[in-house]
N, C-alpha and C positions, 0 to 999 in steps of 0.2 A: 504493500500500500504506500508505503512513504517514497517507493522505489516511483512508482506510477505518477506520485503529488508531486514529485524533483522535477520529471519530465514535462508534464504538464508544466509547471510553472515556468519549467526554461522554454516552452512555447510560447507561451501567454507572451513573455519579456521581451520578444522578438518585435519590430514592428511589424516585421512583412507577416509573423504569424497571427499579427491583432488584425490584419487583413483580410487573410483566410479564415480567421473566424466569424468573422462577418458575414463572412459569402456563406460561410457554412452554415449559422444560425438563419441566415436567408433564406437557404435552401430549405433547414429543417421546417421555418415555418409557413412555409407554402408546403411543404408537403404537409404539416400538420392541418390547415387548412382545408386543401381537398379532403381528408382524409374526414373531417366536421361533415365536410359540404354533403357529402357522400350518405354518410350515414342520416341527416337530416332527409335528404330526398327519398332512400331507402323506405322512408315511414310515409311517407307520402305517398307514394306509388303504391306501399303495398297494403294502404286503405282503399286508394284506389280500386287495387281489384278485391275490397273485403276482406283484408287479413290482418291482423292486431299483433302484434311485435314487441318486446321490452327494446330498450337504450341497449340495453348491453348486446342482444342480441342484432339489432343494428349496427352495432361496433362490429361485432364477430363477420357478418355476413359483408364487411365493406371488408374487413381484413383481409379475409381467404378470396375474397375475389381479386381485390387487387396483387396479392401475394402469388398467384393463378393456382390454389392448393384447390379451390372450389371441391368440398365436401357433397354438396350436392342434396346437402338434407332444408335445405331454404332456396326453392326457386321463386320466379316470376312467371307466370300464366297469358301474360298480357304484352305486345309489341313494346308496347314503351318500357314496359320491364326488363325484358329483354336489350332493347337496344340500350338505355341504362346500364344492363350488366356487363355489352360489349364495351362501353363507355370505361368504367371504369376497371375492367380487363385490362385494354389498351392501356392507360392512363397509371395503369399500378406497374405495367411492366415497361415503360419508361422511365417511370420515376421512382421505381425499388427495386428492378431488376436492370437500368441501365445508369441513366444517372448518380444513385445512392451510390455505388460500390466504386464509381469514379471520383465522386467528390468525396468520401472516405480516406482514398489513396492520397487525390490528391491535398488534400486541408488537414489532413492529418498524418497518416501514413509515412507519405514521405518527408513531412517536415520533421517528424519525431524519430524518422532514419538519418536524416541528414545531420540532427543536434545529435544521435549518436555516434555518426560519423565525425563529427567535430572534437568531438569528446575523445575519440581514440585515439587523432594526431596529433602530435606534440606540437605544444604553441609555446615554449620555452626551453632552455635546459637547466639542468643540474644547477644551484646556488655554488657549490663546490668546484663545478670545473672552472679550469684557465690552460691556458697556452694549446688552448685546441684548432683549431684550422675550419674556416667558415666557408661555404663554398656555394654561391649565389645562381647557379646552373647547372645543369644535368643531361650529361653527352658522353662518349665516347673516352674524351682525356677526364670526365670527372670518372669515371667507373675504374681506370685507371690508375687514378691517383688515391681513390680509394682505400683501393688493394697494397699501397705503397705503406700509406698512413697506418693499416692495422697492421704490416709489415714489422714496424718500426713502435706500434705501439703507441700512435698520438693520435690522440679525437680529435674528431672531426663532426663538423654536423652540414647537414645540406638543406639549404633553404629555398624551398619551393611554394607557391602563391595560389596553384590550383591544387583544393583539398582533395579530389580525386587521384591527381599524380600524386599526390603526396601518401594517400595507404595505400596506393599500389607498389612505391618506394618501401615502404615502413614494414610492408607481407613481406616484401622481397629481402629485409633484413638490414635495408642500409638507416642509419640515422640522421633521421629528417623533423626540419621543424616549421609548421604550416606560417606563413605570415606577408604580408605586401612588402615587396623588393623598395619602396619608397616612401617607407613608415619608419623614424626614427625609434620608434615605441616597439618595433620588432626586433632591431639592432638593441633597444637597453634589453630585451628577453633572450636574446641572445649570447650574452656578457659581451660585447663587441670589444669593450674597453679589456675585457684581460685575455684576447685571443693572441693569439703567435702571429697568425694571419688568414687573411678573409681573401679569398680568388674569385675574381671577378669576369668571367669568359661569357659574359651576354654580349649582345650587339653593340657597335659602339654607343649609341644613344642610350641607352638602358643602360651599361655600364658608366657611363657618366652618371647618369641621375643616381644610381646606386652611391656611385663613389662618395660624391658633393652631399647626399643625405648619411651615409658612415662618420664623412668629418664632423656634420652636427653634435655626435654622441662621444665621437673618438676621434682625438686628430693626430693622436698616437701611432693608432696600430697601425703594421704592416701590411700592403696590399699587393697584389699581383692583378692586375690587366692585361688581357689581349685587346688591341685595336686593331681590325681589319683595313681601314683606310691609313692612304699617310696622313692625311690631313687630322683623323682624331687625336696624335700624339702629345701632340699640346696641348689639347682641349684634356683628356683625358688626366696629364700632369697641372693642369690648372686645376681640375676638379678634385685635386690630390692624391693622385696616385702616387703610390712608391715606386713600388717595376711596374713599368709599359714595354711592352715585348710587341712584338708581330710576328708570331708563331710563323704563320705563312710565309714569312719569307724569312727567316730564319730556318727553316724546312729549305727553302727554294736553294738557300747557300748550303744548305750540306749535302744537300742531293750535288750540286754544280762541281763542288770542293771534292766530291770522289768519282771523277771523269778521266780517263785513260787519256794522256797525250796534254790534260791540264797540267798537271803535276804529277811527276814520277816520286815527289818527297811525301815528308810522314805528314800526315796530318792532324793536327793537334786538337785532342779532343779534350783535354782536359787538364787543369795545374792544379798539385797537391803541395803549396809551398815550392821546395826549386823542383821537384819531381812532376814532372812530363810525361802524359801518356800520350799517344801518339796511332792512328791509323792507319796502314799501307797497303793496298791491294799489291797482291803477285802477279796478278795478270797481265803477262807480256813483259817481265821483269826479269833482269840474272838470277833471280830466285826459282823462275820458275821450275819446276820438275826435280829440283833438289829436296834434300832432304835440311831440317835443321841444324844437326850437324855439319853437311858439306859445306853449307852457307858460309860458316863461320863469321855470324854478324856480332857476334860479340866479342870475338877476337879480333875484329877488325876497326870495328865502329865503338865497341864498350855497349851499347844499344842491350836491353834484356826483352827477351821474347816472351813475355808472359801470357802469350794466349792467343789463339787464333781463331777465326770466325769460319767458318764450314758450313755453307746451306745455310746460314741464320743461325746455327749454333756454337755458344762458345765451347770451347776446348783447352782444356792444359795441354800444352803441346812436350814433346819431349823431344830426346837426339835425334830421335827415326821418323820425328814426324815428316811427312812428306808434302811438300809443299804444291799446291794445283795451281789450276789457273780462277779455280772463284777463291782463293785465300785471302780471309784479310789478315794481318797479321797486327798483333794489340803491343806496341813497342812502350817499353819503363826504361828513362833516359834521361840525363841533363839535357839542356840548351846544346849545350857540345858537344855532346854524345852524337845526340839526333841530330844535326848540321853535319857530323863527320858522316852519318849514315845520308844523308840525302844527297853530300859530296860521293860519296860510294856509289849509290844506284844512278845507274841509266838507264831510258826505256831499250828494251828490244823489242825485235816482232813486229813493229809499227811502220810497216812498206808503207810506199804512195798511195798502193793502191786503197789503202784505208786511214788516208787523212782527211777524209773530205770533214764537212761540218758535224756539229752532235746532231743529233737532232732529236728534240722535245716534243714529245705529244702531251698537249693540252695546254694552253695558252689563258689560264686561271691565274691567281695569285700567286701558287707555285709555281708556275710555269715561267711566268712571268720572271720571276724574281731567279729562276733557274738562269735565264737569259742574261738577264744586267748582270747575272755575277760574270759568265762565259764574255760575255761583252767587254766588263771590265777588264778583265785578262787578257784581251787579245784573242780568244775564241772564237772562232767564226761557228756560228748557228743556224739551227730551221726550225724553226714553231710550225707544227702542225695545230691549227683548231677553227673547229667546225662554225665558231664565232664570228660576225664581225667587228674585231677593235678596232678601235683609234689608232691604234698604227698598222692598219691594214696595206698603205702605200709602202711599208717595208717590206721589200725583196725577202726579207729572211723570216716573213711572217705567211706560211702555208693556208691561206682558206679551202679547209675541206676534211673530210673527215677521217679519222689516224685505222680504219678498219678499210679502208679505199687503195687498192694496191696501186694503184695509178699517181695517188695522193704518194704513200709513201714513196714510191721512185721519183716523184717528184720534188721530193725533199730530199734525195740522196739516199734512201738508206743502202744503196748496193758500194756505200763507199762511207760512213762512217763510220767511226769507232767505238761511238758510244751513242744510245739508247736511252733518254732519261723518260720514262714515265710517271705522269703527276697528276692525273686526273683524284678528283676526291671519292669517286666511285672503284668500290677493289675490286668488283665483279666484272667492271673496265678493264680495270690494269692486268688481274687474270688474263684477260680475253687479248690484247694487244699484247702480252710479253707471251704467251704462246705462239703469235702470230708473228713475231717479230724472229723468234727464236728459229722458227720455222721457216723463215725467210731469212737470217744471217744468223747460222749457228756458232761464226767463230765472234761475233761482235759481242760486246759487254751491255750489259742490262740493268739500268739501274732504276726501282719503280719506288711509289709511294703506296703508305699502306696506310688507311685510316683506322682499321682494327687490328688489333695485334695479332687475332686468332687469324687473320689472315695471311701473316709472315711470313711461314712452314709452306704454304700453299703456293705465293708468290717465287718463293727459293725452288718447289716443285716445279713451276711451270717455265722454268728457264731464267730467273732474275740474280744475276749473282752478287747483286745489293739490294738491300730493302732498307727503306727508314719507314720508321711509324711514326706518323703526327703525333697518337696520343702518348707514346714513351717520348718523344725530343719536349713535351708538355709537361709532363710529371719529371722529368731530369731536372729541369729548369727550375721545375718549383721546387723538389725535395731540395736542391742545391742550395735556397735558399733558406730554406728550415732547418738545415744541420748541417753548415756549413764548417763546423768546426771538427764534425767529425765522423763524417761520410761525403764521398764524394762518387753521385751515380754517372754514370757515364750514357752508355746505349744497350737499349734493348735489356735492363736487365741486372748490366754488369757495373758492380760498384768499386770502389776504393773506400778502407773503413778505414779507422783506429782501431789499436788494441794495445792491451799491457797480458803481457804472457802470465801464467803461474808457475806454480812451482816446479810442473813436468816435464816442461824445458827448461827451465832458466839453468845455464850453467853449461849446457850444451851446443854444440856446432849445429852447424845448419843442415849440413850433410847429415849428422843422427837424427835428424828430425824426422818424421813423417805425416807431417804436416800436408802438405800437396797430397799424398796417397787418401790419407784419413778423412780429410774435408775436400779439398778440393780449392783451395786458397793457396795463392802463393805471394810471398815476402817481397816484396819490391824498394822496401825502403827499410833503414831501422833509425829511429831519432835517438842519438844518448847526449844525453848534457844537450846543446844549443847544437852539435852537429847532427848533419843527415847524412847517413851513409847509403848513395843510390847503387841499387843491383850490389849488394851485399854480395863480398866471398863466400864459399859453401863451410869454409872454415873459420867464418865470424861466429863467437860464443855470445849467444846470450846474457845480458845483465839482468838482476832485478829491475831495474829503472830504464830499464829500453822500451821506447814505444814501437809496435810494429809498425808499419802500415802494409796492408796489405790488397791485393786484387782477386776480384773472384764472384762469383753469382750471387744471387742473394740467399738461394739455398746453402750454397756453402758456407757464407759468414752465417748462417743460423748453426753448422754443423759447426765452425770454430769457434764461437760463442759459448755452445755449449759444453764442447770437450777442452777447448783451453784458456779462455776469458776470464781473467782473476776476478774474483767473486769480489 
């Protein structure tokens, strides 16, 4: 009972539901009405034909007719009786058989579903939490980044505006909290004021108004934005943003930055203090069809091989591993280390017959942005896209579609070297890097992936690079949430801290088995103010050595656990 007085009363409270109560008592009393009218005439007719009747019994005989139960033990004799009784037949089955069970649903029903519905999705969090991660959209890089966050172990909450999306999120088990993106009164339910930081990847307009209504409450915390246009960058840093990125074409430079015949040197993916990790495809390199042993890159360059990419997977590499042509190789090296190695490689493999231009399918923001970077370099290019842009008068801008073989020879591709594909659809990229493969199996392939489950798929269908939008998304951001002591790279693969225990300390590197057991390997050790980069095998352990190390994120959970000083 008190359960049933709660709801009701949170109905009544509503205005739109003091609305529908109106309509409803409306209803009721028209139907109460006829319901009068009926049974008054009832007696009247049936003096009429001579027959004498109580009230109650004219109640009864209006009810089962209009209800259509008609028992059959109270007829009419007479035309007008009868049509009377067809009267209010019809008239009961309108308005108790069609009507009633509509305006039930809808004046009641569903409004007493919806305040339950309200009731289930969180319109606040915890008084307790702080340094959690707020995150104002729900897409591909938030699902993501998600996964990163309980990773790692920091809350998060996800703030969505439609109550429906929001317990569809809430079944599906992510933490969400119902409330308008441009309500300062959602932001204080939020703790705005003690979160780590709040990601902002709406549209640029909407992420404006977000950002400018955050500083009302908070002009503290940290914020992350994407702006799609150039022109919101300022607008967006006026509204006060802290990092303003443009994903899209920071995608467009990494795609561009690993092209065959761009650069044969490393490419620098990442600084850990003076420690350099560094990317290098084998394809068409004096590496290629060696082994890591033969190479001798660390007896040559100082350069450590910590890991190579295979199909989109990483790998501990060891002496015998064998180096192909989709290798990437994951280089740990000073400045001068990696200079001596970029001094060291040359391309081979690269005849005339395949210098002509790269050529890009898809002429979008990453495409785009794939271009200016080829451009800026000296790279001669071909956009293929089925669009027409504003620089359609450039020769090197293809109008037509990249599934058109006539298109592609018209772009070159019987004579380029590389392949960049960047459409935002995978099911595209699929279908054009099969096609492509299939039409130049020696050329290099390098595609975009908007879901990561797609990656495996894309390295299947002949691409011997992939980037994922939403991991170069989640890199970006974790990089700036624990900067001090994780450093995520791609796809995946991290660089941590660590302080060893007791099970090594005191031992060589070579008695370790570390690399076997987890699958992590040592790239750095910090003791005192120095950094010892690609450590000898016969460097001992200290108590007070930090490691650093490189490896999956599976693996730093498997050296965390077996050797992470408690």
């Amino acid at each position: 009972m008190k359960f049933l007085i709660s709801q009701l009363t949170a109905l009544i409270n509503i205005s739109k539901q003091n609305t529908n109560s109106r309509l409803l008592l409306r209803f009721l009393s028209i139907l109460g009405f006829l319901f009068a009218l009926y049974s008054v005439l009832f007696h009247f007719l049936m003096q009429y034909e001579g027959q004498e009747h109580s009230w109650v019994t004219g109640m009864y005989w209006t009810l089962t007719v209009m209800t259509t139960l008609g028992f059959g033990d109270i007829t009419f004799a007479s035309d007008p009786g009868r049509l009377f009784s067809m009267l209010v037949m019809v008239s009961g089955v309108i308005f108790l058989l069609i009507m009633l069970p509509f305006t039930f649903i809808q004046f009641f029903y569903a409004p007493w579903l919806e305040a339950q519905n309200k009731a289930r999705a969180p319109r606040c969090v915890p008084e307790t939490i702080s340094g959690h991660v707020i995150l104002t959209h729900f897409d591909a890089v938030t699902v993501n980044l998600v996964e990163k966050l309980n990773q790692y172990n920091i809350p998060y909450v996800i703030l969505i505006a439609d109550l429906q999306e929001a317990l569809n999120l809430y079944e599906s088990g992510f933490r969400v909290v119902v409330g308008e993106l441009d309500d300062p009164e959602t932001y204080k339910r939020l703790r705005v004021q003690h979160a780590a930081l709040v990601v902002v990847m709406n549209d640029d307009v909407s992420s404006t108004n977000i950002i400018f209504t955050i500083r009302e409450v908070a002009d503290q915390v940290h914020t992350v934005t994407n702006a799609d246009q150039d022109d919101s960058l300022d607008i967006l840093r006026l509204a006060g943003s802290t990092h303003t990125f443009q994903f899209t074409t920071m995608l467009g430079q990494v795609l561009a930055r690993r092209v065959l015949g761009l650069s044969m040197q490393a490419n620098i993916i990442g600084r850990f203090n003076e420690l350099i990790i560094a990317e290098a495809p084998a394809m068409r390199t004096p590496l290629q069809g060696r082994t890591l042993a033969e190479s001798k890159l660390r007896e040559l360059t100082g350069v450590n091989v910590v890991g190579v990419w295979e199909q989109g997977r990483f790998q501990l590499p060891g002496p015998n591993t064998l180096i192909g042509m989709s290798t990437v190789l994951v280089l740990a090296g000073s400045a001068d280390q990696l200079a001596q190695y970029d001094t060291h490689m040359q391309p081979s493999g690269l005849d005339k017959e395949h210098m002509g231009p790269v050529l890009v399918l898809g002429g979008g923001r990453v495409g785009m942005a794939v271009a200016q970077t080829l451009g800026g370099r000296g790279i001669d290019y071909r956009v293929v896209e089925k669009r027409t842009l504003k620089t359609q008068n450039d020769e090197r801008i293809i109008l037509g579609s990249a599934t058109d073989l006539d298109i592609l020879m018209k772009a070159g591709i019987t004579d380029t070297p590389s392949i960049i594909i960047t459409t935002h659809d995978d099911d595209l990229n699929i279908f054009l890097t099969i096609y492509c493969r299939r039409l130049r199996p020696d050329v290099q392939i390098i595609s975009r992936a908007s879901l990561d489950r797609n990656i495996n798929t894309l390295h299947r269908a002949g691409a011997n690079l992939v980037m994922s939008f939403a991991s170069l998304c989640t890199t970006t951001i974790m990089n700036l949430l624990k900067p001090e002591k994780i450093l995520m790279l791609s796809e995946g693969l991290n660089i941590f801290r660590a302080h060893a225990n007791q099970a090594i300390i005191g031992k060589a590197l070579m008695d370790q088995n570390i690399r076997e057991d987890t699958g992590c390997s040592i790239i750095a050790i910090k003791r005192d103010d120095h950094v010892s980069i690609n450590p000898l095998p016969s460097t001992i352990l200290n108590a007070d050595d930090e490691l650093i190390l490189i490896g999956t994120a599976e693996a730093e959970k498997k050296f965390t656990k077996k050797y992470q000083r408690s």
